[in-house]
N, C-alpha and C positions, 0 to 999 in steps of 0.2 A: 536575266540569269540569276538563281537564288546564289546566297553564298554557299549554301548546303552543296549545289551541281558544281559552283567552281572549285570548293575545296577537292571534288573528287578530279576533278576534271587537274588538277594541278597537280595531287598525288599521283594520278595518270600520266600524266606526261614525267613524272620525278624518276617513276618506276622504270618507265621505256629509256629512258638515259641511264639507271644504272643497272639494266640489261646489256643494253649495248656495248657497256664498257668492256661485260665478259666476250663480248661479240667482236672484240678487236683481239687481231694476234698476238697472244703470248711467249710463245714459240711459232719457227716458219714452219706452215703447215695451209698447204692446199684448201679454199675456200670452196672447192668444188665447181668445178668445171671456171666459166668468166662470170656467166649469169644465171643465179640460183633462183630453182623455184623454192628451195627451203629456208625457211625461214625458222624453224621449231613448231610451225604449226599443222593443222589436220591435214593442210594439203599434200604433206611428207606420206602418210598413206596413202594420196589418191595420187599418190606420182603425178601432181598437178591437175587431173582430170576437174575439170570444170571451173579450171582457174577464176576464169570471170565472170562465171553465174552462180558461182555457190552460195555466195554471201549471206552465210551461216554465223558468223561471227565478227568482230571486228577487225581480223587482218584483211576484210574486204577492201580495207582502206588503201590498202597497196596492190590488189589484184584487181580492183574495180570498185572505187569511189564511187558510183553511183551505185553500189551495194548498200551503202551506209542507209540507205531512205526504208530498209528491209528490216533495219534495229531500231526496237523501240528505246525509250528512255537515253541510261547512260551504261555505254556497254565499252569492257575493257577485254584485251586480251593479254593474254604470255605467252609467246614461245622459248623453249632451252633447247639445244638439241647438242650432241656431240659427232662429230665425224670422223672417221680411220680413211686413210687413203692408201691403198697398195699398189706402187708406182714403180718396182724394179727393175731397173736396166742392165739389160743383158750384149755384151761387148760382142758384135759381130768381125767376121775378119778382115773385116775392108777396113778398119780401124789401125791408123798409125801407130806401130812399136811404140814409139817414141812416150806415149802417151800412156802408159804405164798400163795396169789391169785393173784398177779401183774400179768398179760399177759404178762410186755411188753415193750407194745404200739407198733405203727408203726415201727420199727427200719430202715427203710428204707425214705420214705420219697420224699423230689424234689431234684434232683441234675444238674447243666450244666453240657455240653461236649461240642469236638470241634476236626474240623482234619484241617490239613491245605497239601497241594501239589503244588508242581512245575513243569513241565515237560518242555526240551529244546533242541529243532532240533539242532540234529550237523551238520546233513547231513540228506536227505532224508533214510537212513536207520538207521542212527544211533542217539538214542535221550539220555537223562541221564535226571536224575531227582532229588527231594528229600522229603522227606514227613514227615509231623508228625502226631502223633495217638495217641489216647489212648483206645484202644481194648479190655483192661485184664483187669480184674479185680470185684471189690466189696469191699464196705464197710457198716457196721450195728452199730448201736446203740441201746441198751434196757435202759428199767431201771434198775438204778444199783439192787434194791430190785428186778428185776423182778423170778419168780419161778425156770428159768433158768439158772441165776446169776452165778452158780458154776460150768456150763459150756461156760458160754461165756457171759462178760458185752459189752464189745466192740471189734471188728474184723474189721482192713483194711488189705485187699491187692488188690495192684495196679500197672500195670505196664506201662510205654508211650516208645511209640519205636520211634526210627529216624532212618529213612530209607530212606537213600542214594540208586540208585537205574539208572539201564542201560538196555537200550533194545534195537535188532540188528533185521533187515527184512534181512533174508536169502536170499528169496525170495518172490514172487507175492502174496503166499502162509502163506509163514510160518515165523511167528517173533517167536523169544526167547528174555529173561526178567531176571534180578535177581537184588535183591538189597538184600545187611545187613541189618538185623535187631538188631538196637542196643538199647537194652529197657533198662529203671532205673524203677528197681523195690522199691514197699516199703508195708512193712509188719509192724503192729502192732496186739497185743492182750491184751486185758485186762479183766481179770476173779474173781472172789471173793473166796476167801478162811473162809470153814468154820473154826472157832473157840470157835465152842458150847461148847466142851468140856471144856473150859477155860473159860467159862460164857465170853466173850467178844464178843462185834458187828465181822462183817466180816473182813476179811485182806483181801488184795488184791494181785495178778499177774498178771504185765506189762513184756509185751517182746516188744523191739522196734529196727529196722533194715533197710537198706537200701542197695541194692545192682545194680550191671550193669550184664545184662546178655545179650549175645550173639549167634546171629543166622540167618538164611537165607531163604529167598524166591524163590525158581525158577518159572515161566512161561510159557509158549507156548501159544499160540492163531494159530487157523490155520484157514484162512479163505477159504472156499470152493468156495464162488464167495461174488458178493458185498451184498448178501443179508443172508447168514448162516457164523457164524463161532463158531468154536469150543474151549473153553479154559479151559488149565488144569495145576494147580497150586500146590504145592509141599511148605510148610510152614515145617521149620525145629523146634526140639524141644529147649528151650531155658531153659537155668539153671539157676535158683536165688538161688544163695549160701549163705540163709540168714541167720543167730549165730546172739545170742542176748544174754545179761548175765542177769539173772533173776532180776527182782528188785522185791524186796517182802516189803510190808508195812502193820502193824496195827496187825501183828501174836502175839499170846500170846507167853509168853517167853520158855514155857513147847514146843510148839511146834517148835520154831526158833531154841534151842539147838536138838531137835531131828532132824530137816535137813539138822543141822551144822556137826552132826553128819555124819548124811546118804552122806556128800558131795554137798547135793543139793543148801545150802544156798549160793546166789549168782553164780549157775552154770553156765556154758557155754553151752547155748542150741544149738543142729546144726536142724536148721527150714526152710531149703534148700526144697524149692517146683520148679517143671519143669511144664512149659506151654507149651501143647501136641502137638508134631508134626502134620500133617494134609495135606489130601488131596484133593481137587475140583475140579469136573469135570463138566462145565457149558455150555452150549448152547445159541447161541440164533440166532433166525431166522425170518427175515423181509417177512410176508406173502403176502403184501400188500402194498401199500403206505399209508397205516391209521395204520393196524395193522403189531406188532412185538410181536412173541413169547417167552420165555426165562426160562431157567430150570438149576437145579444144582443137582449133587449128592454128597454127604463127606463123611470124616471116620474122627475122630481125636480122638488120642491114649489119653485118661484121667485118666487108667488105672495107666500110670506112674507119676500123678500128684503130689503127694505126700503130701499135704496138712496133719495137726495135730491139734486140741486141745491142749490147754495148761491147767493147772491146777494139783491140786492134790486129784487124786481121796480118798483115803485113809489118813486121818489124824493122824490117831494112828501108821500108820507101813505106811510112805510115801514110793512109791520105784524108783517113775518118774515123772516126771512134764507134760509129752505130752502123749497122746492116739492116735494113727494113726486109721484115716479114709480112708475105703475103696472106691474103685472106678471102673466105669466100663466105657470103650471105647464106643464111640458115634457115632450114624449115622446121618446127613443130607440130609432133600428132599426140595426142592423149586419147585413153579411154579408160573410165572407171565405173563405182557401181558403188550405193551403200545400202547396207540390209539392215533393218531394225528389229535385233535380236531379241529384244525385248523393252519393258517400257525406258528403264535408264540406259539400255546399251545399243549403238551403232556400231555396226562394223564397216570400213573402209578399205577397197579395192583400185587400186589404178596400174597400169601399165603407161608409160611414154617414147617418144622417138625423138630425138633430134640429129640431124644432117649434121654432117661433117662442117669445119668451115676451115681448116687447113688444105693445101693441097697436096694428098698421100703421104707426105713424108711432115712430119712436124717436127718442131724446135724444142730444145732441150731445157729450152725457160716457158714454154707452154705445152708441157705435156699430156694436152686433152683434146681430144674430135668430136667423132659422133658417139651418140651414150645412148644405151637402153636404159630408161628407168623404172623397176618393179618396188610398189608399195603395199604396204599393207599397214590396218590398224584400228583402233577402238574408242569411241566416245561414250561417257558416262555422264548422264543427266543426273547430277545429285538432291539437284535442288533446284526452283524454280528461279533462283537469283545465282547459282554457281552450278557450272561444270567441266569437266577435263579429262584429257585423251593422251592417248601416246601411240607411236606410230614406231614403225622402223623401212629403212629403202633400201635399195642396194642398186649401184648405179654402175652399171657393164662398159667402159669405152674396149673393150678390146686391146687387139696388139696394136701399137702405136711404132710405125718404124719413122728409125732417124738416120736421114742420111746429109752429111755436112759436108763438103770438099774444101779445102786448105787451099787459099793460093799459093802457099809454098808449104817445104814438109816442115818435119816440127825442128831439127836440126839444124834447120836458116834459118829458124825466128818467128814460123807460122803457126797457125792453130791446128794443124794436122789434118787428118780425115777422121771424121766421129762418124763411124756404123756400128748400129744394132738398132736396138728394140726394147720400146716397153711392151712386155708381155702379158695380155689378162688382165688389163689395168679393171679397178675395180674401187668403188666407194662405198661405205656402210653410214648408213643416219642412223641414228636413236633418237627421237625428239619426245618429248612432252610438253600439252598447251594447257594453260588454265584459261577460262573467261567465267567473268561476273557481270551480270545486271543489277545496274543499282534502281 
């Protein structure tokens, strides 16, 4: 490797790290859905359509490592993108008095993001890469009064992977891809603790953690000639093995000696969640010299996500601090389309589907299911070494209803009954990509 390729290849990697940084929460605000196909790059207009065969540029690196074998030389990319989340809960009647009339508010809100990618010919077959993400995750904010307070005041989890990454042309045909995914995850919660029975305002429960989880991406791209090819991706499941020891504040002392009791004051929670393995099978096929068509199918296991509630639902007889949330495994459909408007300009079209993975009724610290995703957007060829696009999506989950039951009312010490609905829930991308060929 000359020093010329490493010194880019090091600014490359410099740059993806101090993307990233803008790519971690500032303010709590919804990451979008658990697992994002946006990353600020062109795929935001094709509402993912051809996720794993497009490999057009270098965020291949993370949608299908055996892409890389498709870029010549030394190729970078950028994605920025901004997000708005419109999340409002609306207070149904099955909802405990007790529990005041606060909605809320937005708990979601505008948030940045950003990916950054490297890709570097060793050899006409063989390339090596590195990339950085932030894919997973979600973060919310309510009012701390809000009706739901005593199941969730604030909720991050988030995870950014760095993903080192190699891809090998067998043949004419057929590349193969893998890179590590090595993501730092980070987990908070904060929930209010009733203490009616003590005539006292609310106490509170904070859990806070951070961990490194580990895992792997495989690849294939098979190309049938220069106009179809086929890509099929293999995303392993990753463990965040997150414990956090309770901190509890603002408790009446009747109920602090009752938890001290029970073991619970100051426990050691294990709030270990896994991000679902997954698989993509994508298309895409040049019709025309104008038109290209592009399509995905998925599956990703959610079932074993393992996500929890914190809190105490019972104040008089505490017996656990967490309530496990169930979950159901997801499908993925894409279709999209790009037209070559002229010689620097594409245009990009995508539609998507994904399946629900709640069941009907969702939690008020994951307020997301199934989503329509519509894309659209524009690439411009400026130069034979630079060019860059912008996109925008809007991502439909629908009304989301919440129905919770108290084991006791809020008057004994319990968390109430929380009914309504997020109504129209709704997300907005704005993304812009740059890539160079050096």
């Amino acid at each position: 490797m000359s020093s010329t390729y490493a010194r880019r290849l090091l600014a490359g990697a410099a740059m993806t790290a101090c993307l990233m940084l803008a790519a971690l929460p500032s303010n709590p605000a919804v990451a979008g859905g658990i697992l994002l196909y946006e990353i600020g790059t062109a795929d935001v207009g094709l509402a993912s359509a051809g996720y794993g065969a497009r490999a057009q540029d270098a965020s291949t690196l993370l949608t299908n490592p055996a892409g890389m074998t498709r870029l010549a030389g030394t190729q970078a990319t950028a994605g920025l993108q901004l997000l708005y989340g419109d999340f409002d809960f609306s207070i149904g009647s099955g909802t405990s008095p007790g529990l005041g009339g606060d909605d809320g508010g937005n708990p979601i809100g505008w948030f940045p993001g950003g990916s950054g990618f490297v890709s570097y010919s060793v050899s006409p077959q063989l390339k090596v890469g590195f990339g950085v993400a932030g894919n997973f995750g979600l973060a919310l904010s309510y009012d701390d009064d809000w009706a739901g307070r005593y199941y969730v005041q604030e909720a991050t989890l988030m995870g950014v992977s760095l993903l080192p990454a190699v891809a090998y042309r067998v043949n004419e045909n057929l590349s193969l891809g893998a890179s590590v995914n090595a993501m730092y995850g980070k987990l908070k919660q904060e929930v209010a603790i009733n203490n009616v029975r003590e005539t006292l305002p609310d106490g509170q429960l904070k859990v806070d953690d951070s961990e490194w989880g580990w895992g792997f991406n495989l690849g294939l791209l098979y190309e049938v000639d220069a106009r179809t090819r086929f890509g099929l991706v293999y995303n392993s499941q990753v463990k965040l093995d997150f414990s956090s020891n309770v901190e509890l504040s603002g408790l009446g002392p009747g109920l602090e000696r009752l938890l001290d009791r029970r073991g619970l004051l100051g426990a050691q929670l294990d709030l270990g969640i896994k991000v679902p393995q997954g698989v993509m099978a994508s298309v895409f096929h040049q019709v025309d010299d104008r038109w290209a068509v592009l399509g995905n199918v998925g599956w990703q296991q959610w079932s074993k996500f393992g996500e929890v509630e914190v809190g105490i639902a019972d104040t008089s007889d505490p017996r656990s601090l967490t309530t496990e949330v169930g979950f159901d495994d997801t499908w993925h459909f894409a279709v999209g389309a790009q037209y070559r408007l002229s010689d620097p300009w594409q245009l990009n079209f995508g539609i998507a589907y994904d399946s629900g993975f709640q069941d009907g009724d969702v939690s008020p610290i994951l307020p997301v299911d199934s989503a329509w995703r519509f894309g659209a957007g524009a690439q411009n060829q400026v130069s034979k070494t630079f060019s860059w696009g912008f996109a925008g999506e809007y991502v439909y989950g629908g009304t989301l209803d919440v129905s919770k039951q108290s084991l006791l009312p809020v008057d004994l010490g319990g968390r109430g009954d929380l009914d309504g609905s997020f109504e129209n829930t709704g997300m907005f991308f704005i993304a812009a990509n740059f890539n160079w060929r050096f």
